[in-house]
C-alpha positions in Angstrom: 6.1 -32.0 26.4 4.8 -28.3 27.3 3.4 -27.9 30.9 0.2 -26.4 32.0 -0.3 -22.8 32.2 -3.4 -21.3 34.0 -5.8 -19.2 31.5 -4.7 -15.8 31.8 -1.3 -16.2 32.6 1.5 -16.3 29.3 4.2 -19.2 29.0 7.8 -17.1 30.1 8.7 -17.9 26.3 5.5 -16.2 24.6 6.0 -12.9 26.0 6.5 -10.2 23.9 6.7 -6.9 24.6 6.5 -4.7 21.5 4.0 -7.2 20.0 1.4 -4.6 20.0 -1.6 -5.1 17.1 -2.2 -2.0 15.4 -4.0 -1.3 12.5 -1.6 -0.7 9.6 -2.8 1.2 6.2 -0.4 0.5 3.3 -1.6 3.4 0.3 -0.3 2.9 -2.7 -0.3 5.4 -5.9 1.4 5.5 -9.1 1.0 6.1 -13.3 1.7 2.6 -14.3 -0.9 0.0 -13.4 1.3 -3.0 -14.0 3.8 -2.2 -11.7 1.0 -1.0 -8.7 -0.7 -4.8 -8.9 2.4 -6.4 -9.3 3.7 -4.3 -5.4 -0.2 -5.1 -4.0 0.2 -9.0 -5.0 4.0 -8.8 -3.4 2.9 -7.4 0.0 -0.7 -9.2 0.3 1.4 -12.3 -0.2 3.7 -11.8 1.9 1.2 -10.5 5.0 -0.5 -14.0 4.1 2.1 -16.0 4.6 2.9 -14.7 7.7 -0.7 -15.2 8.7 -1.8 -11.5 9.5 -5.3 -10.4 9.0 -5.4 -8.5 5.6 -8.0 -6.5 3.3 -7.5 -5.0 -0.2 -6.2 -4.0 -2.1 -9.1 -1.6 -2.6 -9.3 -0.2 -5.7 -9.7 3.8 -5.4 -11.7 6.1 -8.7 -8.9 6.9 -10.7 -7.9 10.5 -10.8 -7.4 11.5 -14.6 -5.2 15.5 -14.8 -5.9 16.7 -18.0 -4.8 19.8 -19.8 -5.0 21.6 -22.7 -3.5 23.3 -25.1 -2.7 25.5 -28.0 -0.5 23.3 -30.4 0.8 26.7 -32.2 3.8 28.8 -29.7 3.1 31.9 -31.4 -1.2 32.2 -31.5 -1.1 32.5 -35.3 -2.8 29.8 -37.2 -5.3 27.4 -37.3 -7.0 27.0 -33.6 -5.3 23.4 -32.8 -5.5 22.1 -29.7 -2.9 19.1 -27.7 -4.9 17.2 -24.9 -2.9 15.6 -22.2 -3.9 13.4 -19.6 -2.0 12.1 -16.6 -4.0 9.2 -14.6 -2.9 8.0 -11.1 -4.4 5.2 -9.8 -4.0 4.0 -6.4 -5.0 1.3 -4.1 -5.4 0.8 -0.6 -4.3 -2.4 1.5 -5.2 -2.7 5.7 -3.3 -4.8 8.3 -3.9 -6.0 11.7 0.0 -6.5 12.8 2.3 -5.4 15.2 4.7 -3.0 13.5 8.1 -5.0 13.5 6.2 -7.4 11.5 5.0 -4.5 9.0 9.0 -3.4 8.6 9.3 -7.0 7.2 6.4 -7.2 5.2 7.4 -3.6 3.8 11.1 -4.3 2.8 10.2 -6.0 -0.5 12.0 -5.0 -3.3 9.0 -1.4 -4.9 8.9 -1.4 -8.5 9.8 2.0 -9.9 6.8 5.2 -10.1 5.0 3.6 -7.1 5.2 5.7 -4.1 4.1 3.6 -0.5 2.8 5.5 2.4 2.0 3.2 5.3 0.1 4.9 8.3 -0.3 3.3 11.5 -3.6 3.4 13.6 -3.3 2.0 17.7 -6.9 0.9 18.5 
């Protein structure tokens, strides 16, 4: 049986002192779309399941690199022409938690070519 605690006044065992909310942006980017939904459903998962307040991932435009050029070394020939294109595609995922809980969510095992940045915002 727990006793009574006035409103506005924390139990001695609640307390915590780095416990701090902040707003947490995980951004995500990588070439291989598999792997970058299979990272976004790992950590939205696991931020649900340790009840935090979570939006995304948000899909971002795609950014497609493209170049051109001539298929022959030497300029002699026929005027043929390689076209390459590199797309990265990233997504964006936002978190209200304090950040010990983020170093948890975060320590999931990253699937190779996806590169993480998380950036932390205090309110």
């Amino acid at each position: 049986m727990t006793s009574y605690v006035p409103p506005g006044k924390k139990e001695a065992g609640l307390e915590d002192a780095g416990a701090q909310v902040h707003r947490i942006r995980i951004t995500l980017t990588s070439r291989n779309v598999k792997n970058l939904e299979k990272v976004c459903a790992d950590l939205k998962k696991g931020a649900l399941d340790k009840k935090l307040n979570v939006s995304g991932p948000v899909r971002m435009p795609t950014k497609k690199l493209k170049i051109t050029t001539r298929k022959a070394p030497s300029g002699e020939g026929t005027n043929t022409w390689d076209r390459f294109e590199m797309r990265i595609h990233k997504r964006l995922i936002d978190l209200h938690a304090p950040s010990d809980v983020v170093k948890q969510i975060t320590s999931i095992s990253i699937e190779p070519g996806v590169e993480v940045d998380v950036t932390i915002n205090d309110r």
